[in-house]
C-alpha positions in Angstrom: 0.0 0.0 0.0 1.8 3.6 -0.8 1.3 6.0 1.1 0.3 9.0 -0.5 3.2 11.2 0.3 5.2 8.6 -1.6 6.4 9.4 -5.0 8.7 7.4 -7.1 10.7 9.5 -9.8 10.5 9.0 -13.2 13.3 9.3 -15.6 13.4 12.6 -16.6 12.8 13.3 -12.6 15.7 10.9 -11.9 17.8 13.1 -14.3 17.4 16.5 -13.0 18.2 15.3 -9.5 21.8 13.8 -10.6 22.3 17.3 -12.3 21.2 19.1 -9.4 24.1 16.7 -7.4 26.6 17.4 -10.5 26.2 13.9 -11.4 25.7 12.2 -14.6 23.3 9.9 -16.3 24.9 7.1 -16.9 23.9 4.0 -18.7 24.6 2.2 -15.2 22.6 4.7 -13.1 19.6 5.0 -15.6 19.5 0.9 -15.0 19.6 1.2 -11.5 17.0 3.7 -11.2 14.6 1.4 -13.7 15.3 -1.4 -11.1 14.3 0.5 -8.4 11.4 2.1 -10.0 10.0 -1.6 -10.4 11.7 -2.8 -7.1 10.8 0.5 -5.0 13.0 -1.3 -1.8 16.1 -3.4 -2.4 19.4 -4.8 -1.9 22.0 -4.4 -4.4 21.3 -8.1 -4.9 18.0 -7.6 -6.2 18.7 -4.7 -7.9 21.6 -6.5 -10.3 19.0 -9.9 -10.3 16.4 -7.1 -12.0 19.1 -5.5 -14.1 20.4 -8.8 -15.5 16.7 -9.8 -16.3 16.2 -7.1 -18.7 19.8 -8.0 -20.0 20.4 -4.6 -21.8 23.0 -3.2 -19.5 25.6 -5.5 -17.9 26.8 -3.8 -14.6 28.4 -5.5 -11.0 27.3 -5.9 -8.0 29.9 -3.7 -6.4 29.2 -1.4 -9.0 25.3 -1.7 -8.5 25.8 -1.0 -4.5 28.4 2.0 -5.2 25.9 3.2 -7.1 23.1 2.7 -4.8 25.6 4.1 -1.6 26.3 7.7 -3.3 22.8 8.2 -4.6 21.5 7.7 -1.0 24.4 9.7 0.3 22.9 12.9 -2.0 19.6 12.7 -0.7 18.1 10.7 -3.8 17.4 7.8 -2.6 17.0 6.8 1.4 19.0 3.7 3.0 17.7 1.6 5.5 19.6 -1.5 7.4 17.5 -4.8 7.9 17.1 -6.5 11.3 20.0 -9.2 9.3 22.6 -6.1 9.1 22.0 -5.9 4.6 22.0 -2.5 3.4 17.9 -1.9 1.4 17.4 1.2 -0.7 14.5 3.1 -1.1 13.5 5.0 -4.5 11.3 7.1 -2.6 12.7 10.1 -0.8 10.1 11.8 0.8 9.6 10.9 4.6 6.5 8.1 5.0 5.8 5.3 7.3 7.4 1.7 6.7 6.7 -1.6 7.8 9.6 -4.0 7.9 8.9 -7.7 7.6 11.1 -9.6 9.7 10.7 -12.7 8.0 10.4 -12.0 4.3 12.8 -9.4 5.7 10.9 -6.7 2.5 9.9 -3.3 3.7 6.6 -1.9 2.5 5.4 1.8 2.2 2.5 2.2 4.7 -0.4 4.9 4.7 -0.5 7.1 7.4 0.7 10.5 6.4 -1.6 12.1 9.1 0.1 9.5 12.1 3.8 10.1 10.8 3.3 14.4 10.9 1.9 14.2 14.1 4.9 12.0 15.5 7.4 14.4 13.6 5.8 17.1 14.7 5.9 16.0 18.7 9.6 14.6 18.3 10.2 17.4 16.7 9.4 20.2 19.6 10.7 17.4 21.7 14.1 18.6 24.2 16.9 15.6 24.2 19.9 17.0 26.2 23.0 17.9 23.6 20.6 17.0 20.8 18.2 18.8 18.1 16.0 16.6 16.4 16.2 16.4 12.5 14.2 14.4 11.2 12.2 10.9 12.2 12.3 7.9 10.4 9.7 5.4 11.6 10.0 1.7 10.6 7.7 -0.8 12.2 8.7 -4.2 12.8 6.5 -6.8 11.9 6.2 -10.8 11.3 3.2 -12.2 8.9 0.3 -13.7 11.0 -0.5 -17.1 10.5 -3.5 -16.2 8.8 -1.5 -14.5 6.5 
């Protein structure tokens, strides 16, 4: 379920934020990015497993999770560590809820724009000694029901 802050760039999107970083489009990034946009959270894994199923760029895993790294490092896309210590991505930039399923370990966008600006706004005003808040990032750890 997206949340309806969420909002995954398109290409020509994806393009004006690398020049607005001073960074080019590359072949390898312009891959990348169409793996996310499909994969909207991943590993570098998943994202060279998508790449290499459309088989028109070849690119490496290192290369795939430099990639990844310095486009998260410049605000494009947002890193998050699983509960299993592996580095996931996010295409989407904008702060929303997650859930994280601890077995599936997958994250999913959640909705609940109206919970998640209340909590940033209370954490926000909130005083922690030698600290100033921010921002809030708010993942919530989950396992599947056995209905589910």
């Amino acid at each position: 379920m997206q949340s309806s802050t969420t909002h995954i760039p398109n290409f020509e999107e994806f393009k004006t934020m690398l020049r607005r970083h001073g960074l080019k489009a590359t072949s390898q990034r312009l891959a990348v990015h169409g793996a996310m946009m499909e994969l909207v959270h991943a590993s570098a894994e998943m994202v060279v497993e998508k790449i290499a199923s459309n088989a028109k760029v070849k690119i490496t895993q290192s290369s795939v999770y430099n990639i990844l790294s310095q486009l998260a490092l410049h605000g494009i896309y947002r890193n998050r560590l699983s509960t299993t210590n592996k580095m996931y991505f996010d295409v989407c930039n904008s702060k929303h809820l997650h859930m994280y399923d601890m077995e599936r370990h997958t994250y999913r966008d959640l909705a609940g724009d109206e919970h998640f600006a209340l909590l940033q706004e209370s954490l926000g005003k909130r005083r922690f000694r030698g600290y100033k808040v921010e921002s809030v990032d708010v993942v919530i750890l989950a396992r599947p029901n056995k209905k589910h």
